[in-house]
NUFIDO-669876 format. One record per residue (C-alpha): x, y, z. Coordinates in steps of 0.05 Angstrom, whole numbers, padded with zeros to 5 digits, always signed. Each point is the difference from the previous one (the first is absolute). Layout:
<nodes>
XYZ;...
</nodes>
This chain:
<nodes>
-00763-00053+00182;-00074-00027+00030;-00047+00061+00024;-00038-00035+00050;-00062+00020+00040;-00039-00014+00065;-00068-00027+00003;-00015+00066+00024;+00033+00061-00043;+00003+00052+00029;-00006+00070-00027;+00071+00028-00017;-00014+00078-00014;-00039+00035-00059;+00013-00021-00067;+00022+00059-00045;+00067+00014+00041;+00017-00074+00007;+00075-00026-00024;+00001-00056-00050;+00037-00062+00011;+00044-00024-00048;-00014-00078-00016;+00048-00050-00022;+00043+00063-00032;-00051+00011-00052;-00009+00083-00005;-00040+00039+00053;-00075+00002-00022;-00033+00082-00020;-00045+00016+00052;-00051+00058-00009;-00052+00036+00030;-00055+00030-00025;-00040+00045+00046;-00060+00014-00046;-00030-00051-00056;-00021+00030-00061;-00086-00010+00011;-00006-00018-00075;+00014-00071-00026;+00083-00006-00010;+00040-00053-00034;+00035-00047+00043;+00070+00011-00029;+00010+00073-00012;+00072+00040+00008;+00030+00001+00065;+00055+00046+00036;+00009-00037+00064;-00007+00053+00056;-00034+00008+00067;-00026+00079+00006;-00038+00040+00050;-00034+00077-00016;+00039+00042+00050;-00064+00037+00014;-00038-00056+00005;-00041-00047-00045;-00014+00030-00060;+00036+00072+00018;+00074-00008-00036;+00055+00006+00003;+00017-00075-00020;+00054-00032+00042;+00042-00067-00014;-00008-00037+00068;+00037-00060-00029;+00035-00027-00064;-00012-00066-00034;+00062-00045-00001;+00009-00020-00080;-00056+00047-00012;+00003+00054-00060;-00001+00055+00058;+00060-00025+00025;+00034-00011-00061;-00009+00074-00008;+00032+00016+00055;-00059+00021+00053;-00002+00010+00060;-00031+00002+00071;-00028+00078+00012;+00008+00010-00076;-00059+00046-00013;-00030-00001-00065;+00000+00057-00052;-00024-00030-00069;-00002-00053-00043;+00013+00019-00069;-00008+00067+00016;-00065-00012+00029;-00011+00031+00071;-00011-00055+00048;-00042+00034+00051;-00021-00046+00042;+00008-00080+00008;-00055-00014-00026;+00019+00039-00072;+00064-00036-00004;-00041-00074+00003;-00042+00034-00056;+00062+00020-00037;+00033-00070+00000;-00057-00036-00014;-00015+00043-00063;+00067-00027-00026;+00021-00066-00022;+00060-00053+00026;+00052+00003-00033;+00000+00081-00017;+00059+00037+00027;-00027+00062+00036;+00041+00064+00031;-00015+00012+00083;+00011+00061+00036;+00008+00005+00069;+00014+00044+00052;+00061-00026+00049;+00026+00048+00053;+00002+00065-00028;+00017-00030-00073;-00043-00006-00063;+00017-00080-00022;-00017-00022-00070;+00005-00073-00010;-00028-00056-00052;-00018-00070+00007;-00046-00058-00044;-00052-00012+00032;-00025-00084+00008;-00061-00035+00020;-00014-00039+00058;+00003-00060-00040;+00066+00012-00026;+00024+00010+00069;-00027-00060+00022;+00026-00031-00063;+00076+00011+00017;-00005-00016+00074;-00033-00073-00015;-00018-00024-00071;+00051-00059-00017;+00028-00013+00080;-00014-00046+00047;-00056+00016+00046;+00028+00029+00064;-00014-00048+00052;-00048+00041+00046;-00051-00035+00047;-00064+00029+00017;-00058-00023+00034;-00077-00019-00026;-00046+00037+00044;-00049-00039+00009;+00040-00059+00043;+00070+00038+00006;+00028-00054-00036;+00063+00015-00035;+00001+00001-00074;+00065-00008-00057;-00020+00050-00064;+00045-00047-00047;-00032-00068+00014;+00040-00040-00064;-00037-00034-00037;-00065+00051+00001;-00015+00066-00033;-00012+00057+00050;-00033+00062-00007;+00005+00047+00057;-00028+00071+00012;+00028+00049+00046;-00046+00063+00018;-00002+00057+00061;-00061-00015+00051;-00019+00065-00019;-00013-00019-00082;-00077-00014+00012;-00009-00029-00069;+00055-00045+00007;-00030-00058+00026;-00040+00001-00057;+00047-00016-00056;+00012-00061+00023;-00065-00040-00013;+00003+00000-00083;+00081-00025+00001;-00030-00067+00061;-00062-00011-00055;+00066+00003-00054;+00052-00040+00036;-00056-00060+00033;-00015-00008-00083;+00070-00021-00008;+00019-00071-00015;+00071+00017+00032;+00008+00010+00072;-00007+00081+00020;-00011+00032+00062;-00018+00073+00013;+00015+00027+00067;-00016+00080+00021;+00061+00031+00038;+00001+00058+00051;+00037+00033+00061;-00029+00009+00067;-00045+00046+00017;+00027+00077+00032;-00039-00025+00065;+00043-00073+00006;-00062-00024+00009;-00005-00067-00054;-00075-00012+00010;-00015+00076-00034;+00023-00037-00062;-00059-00047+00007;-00046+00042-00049;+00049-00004-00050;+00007-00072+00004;-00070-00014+00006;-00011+00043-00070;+00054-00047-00035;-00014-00055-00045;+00071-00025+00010;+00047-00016+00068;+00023+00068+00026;+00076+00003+00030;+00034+00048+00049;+00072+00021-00007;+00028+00045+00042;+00009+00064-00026;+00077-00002-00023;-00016-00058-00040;-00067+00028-00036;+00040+00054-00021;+00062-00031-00024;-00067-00036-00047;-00040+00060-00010;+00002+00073-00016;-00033+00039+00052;-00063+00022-00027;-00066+00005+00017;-00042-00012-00068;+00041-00064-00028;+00008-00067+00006;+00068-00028-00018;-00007-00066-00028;+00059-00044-00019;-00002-00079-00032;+00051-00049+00033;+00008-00053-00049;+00011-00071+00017;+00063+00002+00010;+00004+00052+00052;+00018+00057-00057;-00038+00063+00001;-00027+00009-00073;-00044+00061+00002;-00016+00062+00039;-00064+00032-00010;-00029+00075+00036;-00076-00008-00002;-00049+00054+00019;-00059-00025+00021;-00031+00063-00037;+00041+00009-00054;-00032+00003-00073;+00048-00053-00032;-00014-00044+00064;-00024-00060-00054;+00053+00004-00042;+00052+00000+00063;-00042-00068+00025;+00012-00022-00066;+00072+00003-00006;+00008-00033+00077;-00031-00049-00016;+00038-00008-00073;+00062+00000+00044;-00025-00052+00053;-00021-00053-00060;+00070+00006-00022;+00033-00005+00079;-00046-00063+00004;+00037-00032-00068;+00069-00002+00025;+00018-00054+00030;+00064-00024+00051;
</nodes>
């Protein structure tokens, strides 16, 4: 199944309530949204529930509500739901939205942790294992065949395959919104252009809320590197909705996808998650038809 796009993409609603399309029968991809960024540096990878919330009396004044529920995600495989309002995690009072971010994010993927929520009148206790972005990533593409989805380069509208054979690709996807985004990209061009192998790096993103392409042209003039449009039900059956990552993966040359990589821009292992892209693209580059 192709996911194909106009020249022009228009704006198809906000991001954090959009469905996820299921590609080529691979599994549907966790989205999550994160209303607040912590303001201190982060690691790019940390544990993840995979749930879109809102503060029923506003931002930052809890309750915490689930708004939406990750397909494959470890929320779902608890058993959340929509209008599930949160209690505690590990008997910890989640208070507000915000606390339960702070609460994950102190724990690590992989730990099983106990969730209490509120549902109706009823007092629900339910456990899950929590995963990183990368893992879900990891199970939706590492080892298939890159879904054939075109997209468009910005600069000419041209439109462009993501599994050229016979190349290495790198390709980032980000939110408009992540403004140090554009930013990762100039260290992994300086990498790939070193390379004695062919490589190309493209930057990936949706339209903008307005439909308006040309607000994109800041971003693109910031890039060191070709930046596509995809509509937005392709981005996010390649991303994870989120505003302070950029979710790299390395198409071999054979059209395989061999690595998925969450980068903050900010993050304090930010070197050592360049380094490990990059490990993974000299090895993609090796593998021949």
């Amino acid at each position: 199944m192709e996911s194909k796009i106009s020249p022009y993409p228009t704006w198809q609603g906000p991001p954090r309530f959009a469905s996820v399309r299921v590609v080529r029968g691979l599994a549907g991809l966790a989205v999550v949204v994160s209303f607040v960024a912590p303001a201190a540096a982060k690691p790019s990878n940390p544990a993840f529930l995979g749930v879109g919330m809102s503060d029923l009396g506003g931002r930052g004044s809890g309750p915490c509500q689930i708004d939406m529920v990750t397909p494959g995600s470890p929320a779902s495989e608890a058993g959340l739901r929509v209008r599930d309002v949160f209690v505690a995690l590990d008997a910890q009072p989640i208070t507000t939205c915000d606390s339960l971010i702070t609460l994950i994010q102190a724990r690590e993927a992989g730990q099983l942790v106990k969730i209490d929520v509120r549902r109706d009148a009823q007092l629900i206790s339910l456990k899950t294992q929590l995963l990183s972005r990368a893992e879900l990533l990891r199970r939706r593409f590492v080892g298939q065949v890159m879904p054939a989805a075109s997209v468009v380069r910005f600069d000419d509208r041209s439109e462009t395959d993501l599994d050229a054979r016979g190349k290495t690709t790198i390709v980032g996807w980000f939110e408009p919104r992540c403004a140090g985004c554009p930013g990762s990209f100039g260290a992994i061009d300086r990498w790939a252009r070193k390379r004695n192998k062919p490589m190309r790096v493209f930057a990936a993103t949706r339209p903008p809320m307005s439909d308006n392409i040309d607000e994109l042209k800041p971003i693109a003039t910031a890039l060191d590197v070709p930046l596509l449009v995809a509509d937005t039900e392709t981005f996010q059956t390649f991303s994870i909705t989120d505003t302070d990552r950029v979710f790299f993966i390395v198409i071999d040359c054979r059209g395989i996808v061999s690595y998925v990589a969450p980068i903050a821009p900010d993050a304090d292992d930010v070197d050592a998650a360049l380094d490990e892209l990059y490990a993974a693209a000299e090895q993609a580059s090796r593998r021949m038809k």
